[in-house]
N, C-alpha and C positions, 0 to 999 in steps of 0.2 A: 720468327717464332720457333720454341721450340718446344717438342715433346717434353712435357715432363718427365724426371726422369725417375720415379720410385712412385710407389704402391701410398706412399705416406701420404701424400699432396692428397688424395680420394680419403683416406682414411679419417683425416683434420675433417673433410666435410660432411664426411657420414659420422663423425662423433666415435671413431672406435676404439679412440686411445685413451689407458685407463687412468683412473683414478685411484691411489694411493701410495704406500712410502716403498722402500725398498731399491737398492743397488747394488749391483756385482759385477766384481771386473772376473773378466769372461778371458778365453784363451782364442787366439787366431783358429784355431782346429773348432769348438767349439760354435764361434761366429759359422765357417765353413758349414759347419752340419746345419745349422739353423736355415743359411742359404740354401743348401743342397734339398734341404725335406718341405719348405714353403715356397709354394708359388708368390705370396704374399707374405711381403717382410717389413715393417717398421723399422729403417736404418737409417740414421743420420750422421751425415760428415758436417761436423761441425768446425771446419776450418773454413779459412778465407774465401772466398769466392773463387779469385785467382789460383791459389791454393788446387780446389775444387778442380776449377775446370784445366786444370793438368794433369790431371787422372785422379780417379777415385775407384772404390771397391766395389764391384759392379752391384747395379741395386740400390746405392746410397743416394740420399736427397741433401741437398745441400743445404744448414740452416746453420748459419755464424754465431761462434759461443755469445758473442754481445747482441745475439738478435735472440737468442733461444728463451730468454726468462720469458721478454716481450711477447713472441709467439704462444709461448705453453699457456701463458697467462691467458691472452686472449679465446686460446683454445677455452681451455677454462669457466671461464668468464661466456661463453656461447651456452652452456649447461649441457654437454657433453655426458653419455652415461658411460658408467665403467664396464666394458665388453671383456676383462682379463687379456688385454692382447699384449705381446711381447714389444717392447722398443728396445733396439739397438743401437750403441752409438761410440765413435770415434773421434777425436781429433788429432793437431798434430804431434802432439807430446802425450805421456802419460799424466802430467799433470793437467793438461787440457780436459781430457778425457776425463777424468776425476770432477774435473769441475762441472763439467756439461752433468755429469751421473749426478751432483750433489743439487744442482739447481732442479733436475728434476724429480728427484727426491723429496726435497724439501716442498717443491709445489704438489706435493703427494702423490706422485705418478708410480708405481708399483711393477716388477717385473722389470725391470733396469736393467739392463748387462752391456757395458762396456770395455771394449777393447783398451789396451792402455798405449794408447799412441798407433797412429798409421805404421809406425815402423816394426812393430808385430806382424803386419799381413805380408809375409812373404812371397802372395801371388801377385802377377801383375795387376796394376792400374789401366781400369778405360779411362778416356776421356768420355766427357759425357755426353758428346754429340755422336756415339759410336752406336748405332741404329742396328746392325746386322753384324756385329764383329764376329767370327768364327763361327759360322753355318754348319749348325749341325741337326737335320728336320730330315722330314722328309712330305713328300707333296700328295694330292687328293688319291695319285694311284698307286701309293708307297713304294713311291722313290726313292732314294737317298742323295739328298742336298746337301753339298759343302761349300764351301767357300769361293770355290772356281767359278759358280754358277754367275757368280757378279765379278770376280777380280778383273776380268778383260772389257769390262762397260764405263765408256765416260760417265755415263747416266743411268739410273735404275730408279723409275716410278715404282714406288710400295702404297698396294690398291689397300686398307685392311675391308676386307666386308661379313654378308652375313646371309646365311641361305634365306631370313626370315626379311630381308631388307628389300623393299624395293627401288630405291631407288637405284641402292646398289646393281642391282641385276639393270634397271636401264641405261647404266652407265655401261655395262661389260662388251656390248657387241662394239661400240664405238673405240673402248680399249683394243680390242682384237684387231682391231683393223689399223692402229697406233702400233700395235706390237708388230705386225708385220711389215706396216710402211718404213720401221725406223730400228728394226734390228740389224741392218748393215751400216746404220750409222753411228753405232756405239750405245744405243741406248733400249733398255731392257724396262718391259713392266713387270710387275712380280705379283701376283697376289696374295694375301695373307688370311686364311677362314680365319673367323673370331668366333664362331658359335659349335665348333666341331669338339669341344673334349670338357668333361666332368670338371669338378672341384680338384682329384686324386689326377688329372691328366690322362686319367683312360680316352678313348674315345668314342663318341657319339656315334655309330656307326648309318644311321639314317639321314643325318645331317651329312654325311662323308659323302653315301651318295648319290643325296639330293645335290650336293654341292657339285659334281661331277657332272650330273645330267645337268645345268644351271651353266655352267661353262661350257659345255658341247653345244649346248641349244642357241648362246650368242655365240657362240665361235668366239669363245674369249680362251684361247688354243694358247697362251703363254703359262708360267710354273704358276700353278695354287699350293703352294705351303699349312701345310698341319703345325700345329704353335710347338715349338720346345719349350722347355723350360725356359730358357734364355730366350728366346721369340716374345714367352707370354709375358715374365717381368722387364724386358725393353722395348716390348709394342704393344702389346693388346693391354696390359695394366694401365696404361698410361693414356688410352683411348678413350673419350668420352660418350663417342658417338660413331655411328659410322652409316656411308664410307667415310672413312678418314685416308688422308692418302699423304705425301713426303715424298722425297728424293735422298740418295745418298750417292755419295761414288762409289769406286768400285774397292775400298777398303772398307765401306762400308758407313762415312760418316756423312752427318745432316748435313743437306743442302737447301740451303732456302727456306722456303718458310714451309707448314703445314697445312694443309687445305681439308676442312667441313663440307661434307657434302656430295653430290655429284655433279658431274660437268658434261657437257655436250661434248660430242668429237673435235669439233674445231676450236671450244674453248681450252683444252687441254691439248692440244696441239700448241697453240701461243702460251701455255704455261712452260710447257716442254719447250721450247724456244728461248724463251727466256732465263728460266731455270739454267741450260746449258749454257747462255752469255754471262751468268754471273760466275757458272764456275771456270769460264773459261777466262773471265777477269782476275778471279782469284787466284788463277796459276794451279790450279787442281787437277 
């Protein structure tokens, strides 16, 4: 299973995508600022699957130009209201792109702006199992987190939770005691606040540190991460519920499956067990 990977996939269900005509083909600089100034972004990579998962433009959802009319349609067809919100979209030619822009045009979706062809973005491609690529946060007691913090771990459990969660919190002291028993064995828990900063990404400063006392109090003594920008559109966007928790290795990509919920200490011990025999079958 994997996370989803864009803001869109939530958006289809909450109905936010609008209703009427209008298309523009947009500049690579352009796209960039859009990503740069929203946490939430309506962007779609409308090439192949395969395509897709050989890197894309981080942020983008994947929906295939011969699957797109079918979905808008259905979008549609749910009675959806028009919120004004932006869609963005690329494929892998400029005439791709044009066509993806035309079909949703013509199904009257408004606020259009696409790129003309992948080969305008001249930043790198993620792959779209990349969870934590290039750490750049910092944690409950304004630290600064980079990328080092995992590069050296076969295994990195990523907790996301929530100062208002309970289950979450009775799941932490059982963490803590995971994070200690198995940090000489290559493998790191990470926790990720979801409830700690505004719409604008300021921060919630009472959440910060309740969140603080909450992790002292279970001795859950390994890193709690504050969301970046990059954090909130490839983990906390994509999060339905929480705890929500995942594996990555130490470049940062999905492992395994995703898990709802919380777990007892010894249940997640045998996930952690397992989890490391699949990536050690994968050659990872």
């Amino acid at each position: 299973m994997k996370l989803i990977r864009c803001i869109i996939a939530a958006a289809l269900c909450l109905g936010l995508l609008v209703c009427a005509a209008g298309a523009e083909e947009i500049t690579a600089d352009a796209l960039r600022k859009a990503l740069d100034e929203n946490v939430f972004i309506n962007l779609f990579d409308v090439r192949s699957q395969s395509e897709y998962e050989a890197g894309a433009i981080p942020g983008a959802a994947n929906l295939p130009l011969d699957q797109l009319e079918g979905s808008m349609r259905a979008t549609l067809d749910g009675g959806f209201s028009n919120m004004g919100i932006d869609v963005y979209l690329y494929g892998a030619t400029a005439e791709d792109s044009a066509s993806a822009a035309k079909i949703m045009a013509d199904l009257g979706f408004t606020n259009v702006h696409y790129l003309p062809g992948i080969g305008a973005w001249a930043e790198p491609l993620l792959a779209p199992d990349l969870m934590l690529g290039g750490l750049d946060a910092e944690d409950i007691y304004g630290r600064h987190v980079d990328q080092s913090l995992i590069a050296d771990q076969k295994l990195v459990m990523v907790n996301v939770w929530a100062t208002y969660c309970n289950p979450c919190i009775s799941e932490m002291q059982g963490l803590g005691i995971l994070s200690r028993e198995l940090k000489d064995q290559g493998v790191m828990i990470l926790g990720i606040l979801s409830d700690c900063t505004n719409a604008d990404m300021t921060l919630i400063d009472k959440n910060v540190e309740t969140a603080r006392l909450i992790a002292e109090t279970t001795k859950a003594d390994y890193t709690h991460l504050l969301p970046s920008r990059a954090i909130f559109r490839d983990v906390i966007a994509q999060v339905t519920a929480v705890p929500t928790t995942f594996f990555v290795d130490g470049q940062g990509r999905l492992v395994g499956q995703v898990y709802l919920g919380a777990r007892d200490e010894n249940a997640w011990r045998e996930i952690i067990k397992s989890t490391l025999a699949e990536l050690e079958q994968a050659g990872r």
